[in-house]
C-alpha positions in Angstrom: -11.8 -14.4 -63.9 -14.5 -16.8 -62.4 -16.8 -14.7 -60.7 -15.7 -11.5 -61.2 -17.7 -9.2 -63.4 -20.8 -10.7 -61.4 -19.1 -10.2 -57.6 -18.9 -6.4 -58.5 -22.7 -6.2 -59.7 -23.6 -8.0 -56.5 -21.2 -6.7 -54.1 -23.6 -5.2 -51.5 -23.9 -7.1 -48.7 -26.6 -6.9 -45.6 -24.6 -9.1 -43.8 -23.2 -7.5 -40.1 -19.8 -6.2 -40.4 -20.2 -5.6 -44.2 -21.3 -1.9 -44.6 -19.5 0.1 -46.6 -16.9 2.5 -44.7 -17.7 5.7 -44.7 -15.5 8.9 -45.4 -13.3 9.9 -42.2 -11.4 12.8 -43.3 -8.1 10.5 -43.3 -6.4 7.7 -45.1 -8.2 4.2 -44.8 -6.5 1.9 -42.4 -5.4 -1.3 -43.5 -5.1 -4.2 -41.0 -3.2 -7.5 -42.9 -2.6 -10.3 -40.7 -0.2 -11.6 -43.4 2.4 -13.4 -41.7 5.5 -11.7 -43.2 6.6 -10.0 -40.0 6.0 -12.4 -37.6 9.3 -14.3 -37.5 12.5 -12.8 -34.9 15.6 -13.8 -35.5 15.1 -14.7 -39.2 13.2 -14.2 -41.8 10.2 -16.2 -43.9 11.1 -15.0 -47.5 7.6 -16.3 -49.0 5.6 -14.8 -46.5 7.8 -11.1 -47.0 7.0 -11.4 -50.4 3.2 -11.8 -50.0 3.3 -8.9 -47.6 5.6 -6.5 -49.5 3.7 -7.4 -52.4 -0.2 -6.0 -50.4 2.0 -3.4 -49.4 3.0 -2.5 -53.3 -0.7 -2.4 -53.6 -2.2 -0.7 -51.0 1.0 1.9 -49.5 -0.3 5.0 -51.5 -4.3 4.6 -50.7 -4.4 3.4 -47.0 -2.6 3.9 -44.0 -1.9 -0.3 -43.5 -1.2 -2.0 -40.4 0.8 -5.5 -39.1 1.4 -7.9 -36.8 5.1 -8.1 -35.5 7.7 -9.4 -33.9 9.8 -6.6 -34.4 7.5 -3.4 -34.8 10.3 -0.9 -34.7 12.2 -2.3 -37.2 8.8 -2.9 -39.5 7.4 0.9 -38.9 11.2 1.8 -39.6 11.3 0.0 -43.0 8.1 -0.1 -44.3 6.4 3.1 -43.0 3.3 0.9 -41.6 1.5 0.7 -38.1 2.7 -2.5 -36.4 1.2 -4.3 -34.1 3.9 -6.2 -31.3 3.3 -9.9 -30.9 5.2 -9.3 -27.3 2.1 -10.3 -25.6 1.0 -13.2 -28.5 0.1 -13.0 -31.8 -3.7 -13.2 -30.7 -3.5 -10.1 -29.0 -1.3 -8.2 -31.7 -4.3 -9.3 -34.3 -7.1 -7.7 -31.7 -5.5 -4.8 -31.9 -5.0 -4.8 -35.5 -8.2 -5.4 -35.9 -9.4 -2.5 -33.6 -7.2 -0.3 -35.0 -8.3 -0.9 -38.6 -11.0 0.2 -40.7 -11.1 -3.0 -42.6 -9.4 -6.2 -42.1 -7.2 -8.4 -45.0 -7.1 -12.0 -44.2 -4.2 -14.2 -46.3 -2.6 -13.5 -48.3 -1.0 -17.8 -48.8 -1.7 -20.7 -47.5 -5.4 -20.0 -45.5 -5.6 -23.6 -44.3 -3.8 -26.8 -43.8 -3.8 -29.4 -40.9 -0.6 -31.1 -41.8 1.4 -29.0 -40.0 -0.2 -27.9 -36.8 -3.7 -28.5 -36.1 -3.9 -25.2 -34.7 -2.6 -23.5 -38.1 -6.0 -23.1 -40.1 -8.0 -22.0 -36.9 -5.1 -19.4 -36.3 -5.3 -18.4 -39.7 -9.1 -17.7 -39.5 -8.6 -15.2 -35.9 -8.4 -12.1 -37.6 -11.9 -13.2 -39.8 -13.4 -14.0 -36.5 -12.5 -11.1 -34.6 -13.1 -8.7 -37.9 -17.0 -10.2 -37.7 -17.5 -9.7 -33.9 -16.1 -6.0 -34.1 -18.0 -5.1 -37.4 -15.3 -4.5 -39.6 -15.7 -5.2 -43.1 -13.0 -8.1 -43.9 -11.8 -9.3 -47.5 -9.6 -12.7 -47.8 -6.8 -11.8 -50.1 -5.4 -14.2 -53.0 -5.9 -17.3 -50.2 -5.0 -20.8 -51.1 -6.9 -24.1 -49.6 -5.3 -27.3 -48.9 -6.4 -30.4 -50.4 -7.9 -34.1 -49.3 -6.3 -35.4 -46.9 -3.9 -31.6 -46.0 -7.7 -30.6 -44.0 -9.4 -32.5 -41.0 -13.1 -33.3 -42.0 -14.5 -30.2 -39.5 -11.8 -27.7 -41.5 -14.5 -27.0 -44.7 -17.6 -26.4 -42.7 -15.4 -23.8 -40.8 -13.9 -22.5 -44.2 -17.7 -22.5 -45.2 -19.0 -20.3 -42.1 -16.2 -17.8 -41.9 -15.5 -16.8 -45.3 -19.1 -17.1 -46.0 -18.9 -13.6 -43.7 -16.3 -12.0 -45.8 -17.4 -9.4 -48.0 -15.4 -10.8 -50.7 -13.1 -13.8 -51.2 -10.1 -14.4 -54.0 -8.3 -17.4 -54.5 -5.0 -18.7 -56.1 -5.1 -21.4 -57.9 -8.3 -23.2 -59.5 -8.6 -26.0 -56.7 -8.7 -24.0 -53.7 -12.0 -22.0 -55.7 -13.5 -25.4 -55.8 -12.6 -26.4 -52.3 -14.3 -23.5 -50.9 -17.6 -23.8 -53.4 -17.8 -27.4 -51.8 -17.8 -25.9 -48.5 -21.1 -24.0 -49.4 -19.4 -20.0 -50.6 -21.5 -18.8 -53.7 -19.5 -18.8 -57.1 -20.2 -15.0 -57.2 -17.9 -14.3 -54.1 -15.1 -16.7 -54.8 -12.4 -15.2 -57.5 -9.6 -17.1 -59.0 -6.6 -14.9 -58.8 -3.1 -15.5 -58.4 -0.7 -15.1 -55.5 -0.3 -11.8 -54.7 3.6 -12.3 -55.2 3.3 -11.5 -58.5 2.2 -8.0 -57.9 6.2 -7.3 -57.5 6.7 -8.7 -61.1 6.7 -5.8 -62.9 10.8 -5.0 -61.7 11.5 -8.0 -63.2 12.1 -9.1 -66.7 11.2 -12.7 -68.1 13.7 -15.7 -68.7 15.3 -17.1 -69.8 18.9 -15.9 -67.7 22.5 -17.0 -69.3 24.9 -18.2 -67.2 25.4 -21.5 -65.5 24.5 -21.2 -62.4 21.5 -23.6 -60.7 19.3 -22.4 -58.1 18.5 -25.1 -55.4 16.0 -24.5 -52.4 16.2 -27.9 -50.5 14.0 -27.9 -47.3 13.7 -30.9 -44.3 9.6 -31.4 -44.5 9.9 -34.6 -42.4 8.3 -32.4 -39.0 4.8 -32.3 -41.3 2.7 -34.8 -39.8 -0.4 -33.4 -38.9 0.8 -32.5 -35.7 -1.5 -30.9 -32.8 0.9 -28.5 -31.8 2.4 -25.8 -34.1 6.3 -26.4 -34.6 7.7 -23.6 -32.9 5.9 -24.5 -29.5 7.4 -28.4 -30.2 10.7 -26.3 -30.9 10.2 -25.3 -27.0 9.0 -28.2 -25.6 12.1 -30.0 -27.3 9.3 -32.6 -29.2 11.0 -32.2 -32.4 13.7 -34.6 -33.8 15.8 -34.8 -37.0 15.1 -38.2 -38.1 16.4 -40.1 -40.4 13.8 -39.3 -43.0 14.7 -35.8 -43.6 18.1 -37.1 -43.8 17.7 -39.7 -46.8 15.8 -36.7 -48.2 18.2 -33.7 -47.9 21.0 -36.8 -49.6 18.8 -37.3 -52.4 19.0 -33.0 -53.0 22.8 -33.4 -52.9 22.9 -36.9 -55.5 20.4 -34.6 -58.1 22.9 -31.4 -57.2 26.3 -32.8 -57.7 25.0 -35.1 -61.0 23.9 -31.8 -62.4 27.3 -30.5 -61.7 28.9 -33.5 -63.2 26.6 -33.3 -66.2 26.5 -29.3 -67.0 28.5 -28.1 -64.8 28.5 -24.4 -63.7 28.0 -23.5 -59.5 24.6 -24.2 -57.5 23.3 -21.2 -55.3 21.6 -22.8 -52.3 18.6 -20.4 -51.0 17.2 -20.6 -47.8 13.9 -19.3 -47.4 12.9 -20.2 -43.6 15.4 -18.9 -40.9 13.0 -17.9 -38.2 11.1 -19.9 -35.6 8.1 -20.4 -36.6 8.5 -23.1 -39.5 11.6 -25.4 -41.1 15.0 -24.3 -40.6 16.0 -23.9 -44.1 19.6 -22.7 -43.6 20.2 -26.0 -41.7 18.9 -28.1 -44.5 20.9 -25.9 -47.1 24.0 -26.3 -45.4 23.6 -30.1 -44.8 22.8 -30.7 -48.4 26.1 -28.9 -49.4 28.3 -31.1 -46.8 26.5 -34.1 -48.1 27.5 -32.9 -51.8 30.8 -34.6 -53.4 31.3 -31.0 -55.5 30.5 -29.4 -52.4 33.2 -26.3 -53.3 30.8 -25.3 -56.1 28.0 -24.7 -53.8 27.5 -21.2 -52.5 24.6 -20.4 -49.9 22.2 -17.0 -49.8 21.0 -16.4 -46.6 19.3 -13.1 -46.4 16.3 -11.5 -44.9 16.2 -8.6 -47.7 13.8 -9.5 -50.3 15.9 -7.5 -52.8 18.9 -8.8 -52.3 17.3 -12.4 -52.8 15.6 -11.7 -56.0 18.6 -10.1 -57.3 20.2 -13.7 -56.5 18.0 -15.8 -57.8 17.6 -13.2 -60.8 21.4 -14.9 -61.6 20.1 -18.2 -61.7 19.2 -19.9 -64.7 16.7 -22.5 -63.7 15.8 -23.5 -59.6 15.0 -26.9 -58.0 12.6 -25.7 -55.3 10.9 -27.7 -52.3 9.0 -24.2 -51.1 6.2 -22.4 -53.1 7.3 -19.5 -53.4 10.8 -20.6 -54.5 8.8 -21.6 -57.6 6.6 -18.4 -57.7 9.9 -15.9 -57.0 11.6 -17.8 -59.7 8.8 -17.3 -62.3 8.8 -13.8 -61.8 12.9 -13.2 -61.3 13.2 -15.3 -64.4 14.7 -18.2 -63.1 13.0 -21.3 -64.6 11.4 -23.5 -61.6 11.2 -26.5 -61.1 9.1 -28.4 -58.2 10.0 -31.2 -55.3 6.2 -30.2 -53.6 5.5 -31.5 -49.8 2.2 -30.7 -50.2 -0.2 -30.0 -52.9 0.0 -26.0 -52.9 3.3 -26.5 -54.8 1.6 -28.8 -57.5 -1.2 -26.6 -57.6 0.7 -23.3 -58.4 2.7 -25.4 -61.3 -0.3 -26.3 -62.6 -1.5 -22.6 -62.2 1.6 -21.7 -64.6 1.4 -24.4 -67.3 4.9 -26.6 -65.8 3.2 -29.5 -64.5 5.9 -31.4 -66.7 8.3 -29.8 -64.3 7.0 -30.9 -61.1 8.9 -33.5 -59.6 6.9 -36.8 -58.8 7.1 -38.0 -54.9 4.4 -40.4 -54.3 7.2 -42.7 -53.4 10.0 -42.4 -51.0 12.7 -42.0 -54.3 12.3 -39.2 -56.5 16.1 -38.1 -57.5 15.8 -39.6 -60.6 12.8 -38.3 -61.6 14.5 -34.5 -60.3 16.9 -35.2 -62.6 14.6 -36.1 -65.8 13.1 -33.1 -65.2 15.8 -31.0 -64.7 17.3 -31.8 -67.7 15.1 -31.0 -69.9 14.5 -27.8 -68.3 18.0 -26.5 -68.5 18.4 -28.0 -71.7 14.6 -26.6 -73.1 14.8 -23.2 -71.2 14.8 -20.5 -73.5 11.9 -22.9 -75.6 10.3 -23.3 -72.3 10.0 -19.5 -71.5 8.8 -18.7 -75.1 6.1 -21.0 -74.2 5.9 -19.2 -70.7 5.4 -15.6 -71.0 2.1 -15.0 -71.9 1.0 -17.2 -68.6 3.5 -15.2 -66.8 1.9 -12.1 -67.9 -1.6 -13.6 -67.3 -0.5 -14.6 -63.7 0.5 -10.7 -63.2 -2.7 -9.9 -64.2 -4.8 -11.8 -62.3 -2.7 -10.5 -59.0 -3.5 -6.9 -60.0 -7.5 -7.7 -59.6 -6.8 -8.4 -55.8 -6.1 -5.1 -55.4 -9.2 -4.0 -57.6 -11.8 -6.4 -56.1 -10.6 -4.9 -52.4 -10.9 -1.4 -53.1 -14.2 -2.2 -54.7 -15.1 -3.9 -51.4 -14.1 -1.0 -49.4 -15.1 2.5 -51.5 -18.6 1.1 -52.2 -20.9 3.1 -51.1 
């Protein structure tokens, strides 16, 4: 791993805010500003797997902490401190932060200005408040959006924040790049993976039998470099379905039903966003399926429990995925992905995992055929495919296990 073996020679840092902690007669505490409890009402499955994945990690060595939107139900099922977001999510991150004896930052998606232009300076609070109140912070398995995904004043930001990190790992290879550009020194820059796959090892490599297809359609037609995040557009009733998202969610139902009509078997729809704070996935899944002419052979999982929606996917034997971690979850679950990205973290993760043959091409408004080119073969070539597969898949599993290692590093030191 890039940087590694000389990050942990050179670890020390005099910077303010990076002393090492000292011993307090307790557990360690933990604050993660991940964002998998931040949704009410519904759930944000890639974001709960992140989270439940630095939980996995760091449960049995530090007392961790949250932000929330439901804190009793989150100390109830996870045995962590959380943090309401009653009063904001700025103020439930201040008192993380307080609270904490060290601060994680990420893990996903660290910045992007397509969405919100609010969404990468959001992202970088919990950095800023960890440096003011001289807590030792550590950006965990972040991922940096590319050209034209950042406004020009985005990298010098990235640059002077996580420059006061005491330790910074990354992804996928172009996000390591991104942030060398924006002045960080190779030494304090790691290429990891997402911290997802630190859940891998309850799962067993493909290829799955069976005939089922996984599908995870989602309406990415709200991504325009707003100023405003979406849920506060939600409020303000500024958003609209347009036709866009329309002619896209028909092109997942023409790819779904000729895959029916070609090998048939059942598509399982999975929504991943159901909450307020990004795309209404459940809506898109069930407008694909009423657009569908073998609509009957469509089933839809909608659940919160990340469990329960492995185990799901676990069934399928390959998945057509618009979100991330619908790819990432179906690597480690076993179920062969395949990519329609909106944006390049998608690309970047197949690239990460040696399917870049199986990312769908969208540079143009029509891409069902080339979904369907791809699909085929990968339903056909599966069990070759996954022969081909495993040793990245084990290499990816590896590479999450050093987040945990690089951060404990960060904070025993002495």
């Amino acid at each position: 791993m890039r940087g590694c073996v000389r990050w942990l020679r050179s670890s020390g840092s005099s910077a303010r805010g990076t002393e090492a902690i000292p011993g307090r007669g307790r557990r360690l505490r933990v604050f993660t500003s991940s964002w998998g409890q931040l949704e009410s009402g519904g759930s944000n499955i890639g974001d709960l797997a992140i989270f439940e994945a630095q939980l996995h990690d760091l449960a049995g060595s530090f007392e961790v902490g949250i932000a929330s939107a439901d804190p009793a139900s989150t100390e109830r099922s996870y045995r962590v401190r959380a943090f309401s977001t009653g009063r904001g999510r700025t103020a439930a991150y201040l008192a993380g932060v307080l609270w904490a004896d060290a601060v994680i930052v990420g893990g996903g998606e660290l910045a992007q200005d397509r969405s919100s232009l609010f969404y990468t300076p959001f992202n970088l609070l919990p950095l800023r408040f960890a440096w003011w109140l001289g807590r030792p912070a550590f950006a965990w398995a972040v991922g940096i959006g590319q050209g034209g995904e950042l406004a020009p004043w985005t990298p010098p930001q990235l640059g002077r924040w996580l420059a006061r990190a005491r330790g910074v790992t990354v992804r996928d290879g172009p996000s390591r790049t991104s942030l060398l550009g924006a002045g960080l020194s190779p030494v304090r820059v790691v290429h990891t993976a997402d911290a997802a796959f630190s859940l891998a090892g309850s799962y067993e490599p493909g290829p799955r039998p069976g005939d089922v297809l996984g599908a995870a359609p989602r309406d990415v037609s709200n991504r325009s470099g707003a100023l405003l995040p979406l849920e506060l557009r939600r409020r303000l009733g500024l958003t609209r379905s347009g036709d866009a998202g329309d002619a896209d969610l028909r092109q997942w139902a023409q790819v779904l039903d000729r895959h029916l009509e070609v090998h048939g078997g059942r598509i399982r729809l999975f929504a991943f966003h159901t909450g307020p704070l990004s795309n209404s996935d459940d809506s898109s899944c069930a407008r694909v399926a009423s657009l569908m002419r073998h609509s009957s052979r469509a089933d839809l999982v909608r659940t919160g429990d990340l469990g329960s929606f492995m185990s799901e996917m676990g069934g399928c034997r390959a998945i057509l995925t618009s979100p991330l971690h619908g790819a990432i979850l179906g690597l480690i679950a076993g179920a062969l992905p395949v990519s329609v990205p909106y944006s390049t973290k998608s690309s970047r993760f197949m690239e990460e995992a040696g399917l870049r043959d199986l990312s769908v091409r969208r540079d143009g408004g029509a891409w069902a055929e080339d979904a369907s080119t791809r699909l085929d073969r990968a339903w056909r070539e599966c069990p070759g495919i996954w022969t081909a597969l495993r040793e990245r898949r084990a290499d990816l599993i590896d590479r999450a296990a050093a987040n945990r290692r690089l951060f404990c590093r960060m904070c025993l030191e002495q």
